[in-house]
SEVEXDREN-347522 format. One line per 2 residues: number of its first residue (from 1); their letters; for each residue x, y, z of C-alpha. Coordinates in Angstrom, 2 decimals. Layout:
% SEVEXDREN-347522
NUM	a	X Y Z | ...
This chain:
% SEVEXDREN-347522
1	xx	31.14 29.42 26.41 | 31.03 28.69 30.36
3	xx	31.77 25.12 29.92 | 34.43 26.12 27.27
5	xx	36.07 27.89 29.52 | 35.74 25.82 32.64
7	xx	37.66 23.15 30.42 | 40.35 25.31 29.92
9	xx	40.70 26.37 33.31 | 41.30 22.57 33.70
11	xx	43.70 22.06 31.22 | 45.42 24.96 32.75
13	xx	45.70 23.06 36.00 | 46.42 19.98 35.14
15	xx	49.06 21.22 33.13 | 50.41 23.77 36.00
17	xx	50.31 20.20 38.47 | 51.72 17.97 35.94
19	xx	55.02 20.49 35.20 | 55.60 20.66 39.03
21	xx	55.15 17.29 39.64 | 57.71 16.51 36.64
23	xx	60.17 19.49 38.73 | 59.72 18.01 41.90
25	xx	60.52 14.43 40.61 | 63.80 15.56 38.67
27	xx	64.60 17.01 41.77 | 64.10 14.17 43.77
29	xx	66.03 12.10 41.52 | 69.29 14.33 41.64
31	xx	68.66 14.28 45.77 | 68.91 10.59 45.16
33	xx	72.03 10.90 43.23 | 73.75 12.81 45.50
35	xx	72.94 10.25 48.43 | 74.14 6.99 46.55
37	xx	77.43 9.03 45.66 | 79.28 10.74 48.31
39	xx	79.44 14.28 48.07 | 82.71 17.20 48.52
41	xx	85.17 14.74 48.32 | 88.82 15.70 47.05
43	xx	89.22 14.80 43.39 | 91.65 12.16 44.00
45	xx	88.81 10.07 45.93 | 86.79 10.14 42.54
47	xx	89.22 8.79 40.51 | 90.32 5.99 43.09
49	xx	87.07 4.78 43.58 | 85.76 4.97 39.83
51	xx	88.67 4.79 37.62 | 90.44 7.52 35.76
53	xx	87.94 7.61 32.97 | 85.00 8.06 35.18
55	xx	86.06 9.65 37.49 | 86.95 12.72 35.30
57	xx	83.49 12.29 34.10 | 82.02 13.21 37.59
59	xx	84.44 15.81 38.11 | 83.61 17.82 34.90
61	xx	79.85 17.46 35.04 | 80.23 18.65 38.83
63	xx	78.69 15.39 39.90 | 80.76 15.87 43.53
65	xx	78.63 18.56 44.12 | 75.78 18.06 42.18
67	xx	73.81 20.47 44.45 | 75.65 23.65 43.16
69	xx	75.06 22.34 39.50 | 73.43 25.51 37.08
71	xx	71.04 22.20 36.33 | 70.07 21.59 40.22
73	xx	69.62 25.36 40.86 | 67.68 25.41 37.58
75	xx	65.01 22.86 38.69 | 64.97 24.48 42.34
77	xx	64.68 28.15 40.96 | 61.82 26.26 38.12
79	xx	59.80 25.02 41.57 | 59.94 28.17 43.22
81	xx	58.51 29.95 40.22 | 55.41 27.56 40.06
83	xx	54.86 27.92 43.61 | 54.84 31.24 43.82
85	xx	52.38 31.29 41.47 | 50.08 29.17 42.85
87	xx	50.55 30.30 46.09 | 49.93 33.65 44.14
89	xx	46.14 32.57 43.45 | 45.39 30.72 46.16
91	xx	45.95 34.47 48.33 | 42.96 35.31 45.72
93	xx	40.73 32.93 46.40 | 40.63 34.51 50.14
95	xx	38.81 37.05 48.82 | 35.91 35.21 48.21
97	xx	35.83 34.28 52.16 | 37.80 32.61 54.79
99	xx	37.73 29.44 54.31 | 39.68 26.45 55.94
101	xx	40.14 24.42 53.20 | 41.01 27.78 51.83
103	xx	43.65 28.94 54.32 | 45.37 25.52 54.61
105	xx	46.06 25.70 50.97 | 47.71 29.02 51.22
107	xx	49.78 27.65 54.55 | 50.50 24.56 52.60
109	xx	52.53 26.63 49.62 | 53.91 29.36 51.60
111	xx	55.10 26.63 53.91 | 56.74 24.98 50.79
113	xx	58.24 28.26 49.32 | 59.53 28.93 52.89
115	xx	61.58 25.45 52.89 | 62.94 26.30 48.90
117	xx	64.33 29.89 50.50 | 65.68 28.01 53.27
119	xx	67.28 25.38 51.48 | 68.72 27.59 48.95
121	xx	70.57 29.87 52.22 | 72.00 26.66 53.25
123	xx	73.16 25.07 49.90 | 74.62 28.89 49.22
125	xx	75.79 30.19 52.89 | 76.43 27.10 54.76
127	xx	79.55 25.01 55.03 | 80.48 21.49 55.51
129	xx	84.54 21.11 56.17 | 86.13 17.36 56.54
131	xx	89.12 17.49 58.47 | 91.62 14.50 59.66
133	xx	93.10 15.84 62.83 | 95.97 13.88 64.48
135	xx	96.41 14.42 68.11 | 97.86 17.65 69.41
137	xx	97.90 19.83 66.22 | 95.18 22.87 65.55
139	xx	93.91 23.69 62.68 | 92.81 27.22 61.67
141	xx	89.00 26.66 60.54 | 88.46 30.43 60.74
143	xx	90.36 31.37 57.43 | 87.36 28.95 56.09
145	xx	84.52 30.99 57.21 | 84.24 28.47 60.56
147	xx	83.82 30.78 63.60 | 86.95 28.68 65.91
149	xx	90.09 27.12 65.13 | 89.68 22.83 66.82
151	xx	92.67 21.64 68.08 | 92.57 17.64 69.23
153	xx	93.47 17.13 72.76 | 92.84 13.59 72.97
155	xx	91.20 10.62 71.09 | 90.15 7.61 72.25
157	xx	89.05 4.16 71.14 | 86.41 1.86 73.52
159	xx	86.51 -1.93 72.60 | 84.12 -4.67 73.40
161	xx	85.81 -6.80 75.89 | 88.61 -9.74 74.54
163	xx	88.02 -8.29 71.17 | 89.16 -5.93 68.21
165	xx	85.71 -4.78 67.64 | 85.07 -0.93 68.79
167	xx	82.29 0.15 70.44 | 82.58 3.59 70.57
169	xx	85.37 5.71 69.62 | 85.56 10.25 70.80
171	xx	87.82 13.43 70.63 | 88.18 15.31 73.40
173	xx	88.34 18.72 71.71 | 89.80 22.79 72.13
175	xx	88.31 25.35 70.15 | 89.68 28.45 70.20
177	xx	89.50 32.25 68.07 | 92.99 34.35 67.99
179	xx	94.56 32.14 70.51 | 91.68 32.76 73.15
181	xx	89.74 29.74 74.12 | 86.45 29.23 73.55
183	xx	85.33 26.02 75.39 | 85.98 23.10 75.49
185	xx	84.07 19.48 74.60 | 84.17 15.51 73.99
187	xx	82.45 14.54 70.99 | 81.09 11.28 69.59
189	xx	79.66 9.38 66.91 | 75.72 10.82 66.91
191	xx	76.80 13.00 69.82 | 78.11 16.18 67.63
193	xx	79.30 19.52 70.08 | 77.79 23.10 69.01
195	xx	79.05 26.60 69.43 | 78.00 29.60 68.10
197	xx	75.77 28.04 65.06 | 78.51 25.56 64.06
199	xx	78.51 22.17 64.72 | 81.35 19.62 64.92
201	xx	80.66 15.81 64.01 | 82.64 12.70 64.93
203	xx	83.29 11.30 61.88 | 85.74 8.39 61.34
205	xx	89.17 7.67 62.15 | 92.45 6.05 61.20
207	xx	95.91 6.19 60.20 | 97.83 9.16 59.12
209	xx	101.38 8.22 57.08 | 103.95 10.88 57.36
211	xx	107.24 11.17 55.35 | 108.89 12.84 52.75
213	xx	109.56 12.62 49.26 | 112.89 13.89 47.21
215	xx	113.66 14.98 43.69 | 116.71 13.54 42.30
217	xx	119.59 13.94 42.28 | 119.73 17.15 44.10
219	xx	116.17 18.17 45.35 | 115.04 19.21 48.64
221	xx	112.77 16.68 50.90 | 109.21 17.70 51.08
223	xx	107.25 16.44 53.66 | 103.98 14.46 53.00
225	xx	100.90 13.64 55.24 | 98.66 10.97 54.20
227	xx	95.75 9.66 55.17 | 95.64 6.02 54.99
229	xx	94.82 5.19 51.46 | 95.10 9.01 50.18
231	xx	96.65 10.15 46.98 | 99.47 13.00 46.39
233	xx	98.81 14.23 42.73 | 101.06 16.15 40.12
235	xx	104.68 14.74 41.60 | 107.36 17.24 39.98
237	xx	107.50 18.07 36.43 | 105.70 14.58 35.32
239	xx	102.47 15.12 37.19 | 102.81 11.85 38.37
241	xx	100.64 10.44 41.56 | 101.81 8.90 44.69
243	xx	99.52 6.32 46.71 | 100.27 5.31 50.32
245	xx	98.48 2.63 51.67 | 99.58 0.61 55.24
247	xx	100.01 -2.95 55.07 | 98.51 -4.38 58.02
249	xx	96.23 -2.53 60.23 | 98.83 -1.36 63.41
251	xx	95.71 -1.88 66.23 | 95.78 -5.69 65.25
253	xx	99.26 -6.14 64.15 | 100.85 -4.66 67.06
255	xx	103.70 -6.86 67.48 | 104.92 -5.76 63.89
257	xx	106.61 -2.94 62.74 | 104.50 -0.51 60.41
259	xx	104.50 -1.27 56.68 | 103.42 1.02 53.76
261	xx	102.82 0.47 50.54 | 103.92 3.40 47.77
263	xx	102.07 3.07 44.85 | 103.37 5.73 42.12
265	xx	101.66 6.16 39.16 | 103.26 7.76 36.30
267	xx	101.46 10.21 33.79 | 101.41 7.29 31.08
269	xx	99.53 5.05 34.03 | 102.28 3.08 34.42
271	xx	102.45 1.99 37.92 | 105.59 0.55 40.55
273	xx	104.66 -0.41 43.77 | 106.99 -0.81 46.83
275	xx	106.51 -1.79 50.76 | 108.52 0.15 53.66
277	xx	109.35 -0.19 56.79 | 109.12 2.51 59.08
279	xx	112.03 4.69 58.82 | 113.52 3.11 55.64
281	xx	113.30 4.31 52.07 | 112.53 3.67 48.76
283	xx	114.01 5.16 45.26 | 114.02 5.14 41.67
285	xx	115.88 7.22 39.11 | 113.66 10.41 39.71
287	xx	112.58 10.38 42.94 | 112.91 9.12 46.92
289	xx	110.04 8.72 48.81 | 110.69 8.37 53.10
291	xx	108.49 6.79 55.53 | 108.86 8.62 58.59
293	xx	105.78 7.19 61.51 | 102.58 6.71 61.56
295	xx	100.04 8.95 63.58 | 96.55 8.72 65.15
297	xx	93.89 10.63 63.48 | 90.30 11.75 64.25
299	xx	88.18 12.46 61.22 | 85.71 14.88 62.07
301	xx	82.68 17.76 59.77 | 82.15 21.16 61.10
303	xx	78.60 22.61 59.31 | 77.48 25.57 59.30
305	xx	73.76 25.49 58.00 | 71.97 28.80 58.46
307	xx	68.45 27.77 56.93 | 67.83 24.81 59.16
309	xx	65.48 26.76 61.26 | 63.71 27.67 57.84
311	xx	64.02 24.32 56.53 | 61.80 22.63 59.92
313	xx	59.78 26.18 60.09 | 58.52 25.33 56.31
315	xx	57.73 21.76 56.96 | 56.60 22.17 59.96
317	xx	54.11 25.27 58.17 | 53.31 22.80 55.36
319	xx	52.08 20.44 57.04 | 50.02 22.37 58.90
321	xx	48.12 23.86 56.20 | 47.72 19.82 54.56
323	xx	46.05 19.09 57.82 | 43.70 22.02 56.80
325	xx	43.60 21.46 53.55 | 42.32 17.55 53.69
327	xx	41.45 16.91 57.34 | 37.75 17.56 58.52
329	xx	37.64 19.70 61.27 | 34.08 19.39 62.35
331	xx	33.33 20.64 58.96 | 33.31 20.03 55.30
333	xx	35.19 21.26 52.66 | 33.36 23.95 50.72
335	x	32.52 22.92 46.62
């Protein structure tokens, strides 16, 4: 009967390990996932860089932000279950003595359940915002949970010497709350500036395209600002899309005047394609599209993450209580 039941204390375990070892490696996988592809992007980026077809796939499986999927929180809310439960009797075993081996099992899972809670406060309460920011405008971040508005002062480009590479490229930075400021900052690539639990990261940089784009015969001009590349979708009543993409890159074609290519793609996926100058035009028999100037922009993230702390707190606990768990400490580990 003891040996009977010994067994199936085994089996019990083993089972119990193998289930969160199969949790932790679906979760590991998805992680994976969402590093190979990029994360909260607008739609339009999805379907430009996979195709129409699979790029609605992503989109309606939530694949852009596979991290809020019911099946991610699933698996994370599946993990915290089985470690609560073995963390659960592990705290029993203390009452058959202090033991090291003992205790650094307990630190090891609370340390564990103490980065799940964490991580689940920052995929639920934090924020991540991608802006493109040309000089001299301010956005309002604070309608977006962000505690400032940023305006762009400045932005700046360092090149290696006789040559078109950059070396290092910064904003020089406002922020501000109901038209008070705040402070003031430079930022750079790996160099991010903080305030108040936020965070704001240098990010890229590039071209915006501004212009404007008429319904014929008779509509009004609506303005348009692109990002270099960037999509307009649902143009008037045919939900057609409108591409702008430059030419020739302006910092190494300086002696020519700006080109863009206007890509419009009609609901049928028909496409027509036409280059303009700056400050000419292009039409067809439904619409004019306008190429005013081009404009600097800065590309910069503002995160919010309110379980960091947690996050390194839990590891940081964890790996503590393996050291306790599997390293001697002038002792052995009880049978």
């Amino acid at each position: 009967m003891f040996m009977t039941a010994v067994k199936r204390q085994r089996e019990r375990l083993v089972g119990a390990v193998f289930a969160a070892i199969l949790t932790i490696g679906l979760i590991l996988a998805a992680v994976m996932f969402g590093g190979l592809l990029p994360q909260g992007l607008p739609p339009e980026a999805y379907l430009d860089r996979f195709g129409e077809a699979f790029g609605r796939i992503f989109l309606t499986l939530g694949l852009d932000d596979i991290y809020r999927t019911k099946g991610f929180l699933l698996l994370g809310l599946l993990l915290f279950v089985q470690l609560a439960v073995c963390t659960g009797k592990r705290l029993l075993l203390l009452r058959g003595g202090v033991k090291t081996w003992v205790i650094g099992s307990v630190l090891m899972h609370v340390g564990l359940l103490v980065f799940l809670i964490s991580t689940g406060i920052s995929l639920w309460w934090g924020r991540s915002v991608m802006v493109e920011v040309p000089e001299g405008k301010t956005l309002s971040l604070t309608q977006q949970g962000v505690p400032f508005d940023l305006q762009l002062e400045r932005f700046s480009i360092d090149y290696y010497p006789d040559s078109h590479a950059v070396r290092q490229y910064r904003s020089d930075v406002v922020l501000t709350r109901a038209g008070q400021e705040l402070r003031r900052g430079s930022l750079e690539v790996n160099n991010p500036l903080s305030h108040e639990g936020a965070k704001v990261f240098q990010m890229s940089y590039g071209w915006l395209i501004e212009g404007s784009m008429r319904q014929l015969p008779d509509g009004k001009a609506e303005p348009f600002s692109l990002a270099n590349g960037g999509w307009l979708e649902q143009l008037g009543p045919d939900k057609d899309r409108l591409r702008a993409v430059l030419v020739a890159d302006p910092d190494k074609h300086s002696h020519r005047a700006p080109e863009v290519a206007f890509v419009l793609v009609k609901e049928s996926g028909a496409r027509q394609t036409a280059v303009v100058t700056q400050g000419a035009s292009v039409k067809d028999a439904k619409v004019e599209i306008r190429f005013d100037r081009l404009r600097r922009y800065s590309g910069l993230q503002v995160k919010q993450d309110p379980g960091v702390t947690g996050i390194f707190g839990g590891l940081t606990l964890a790996l503590l209580g393996l050291m306790l768990r599997y390293v001697p400490l002038g002792g052995s580990k009880s049978k």
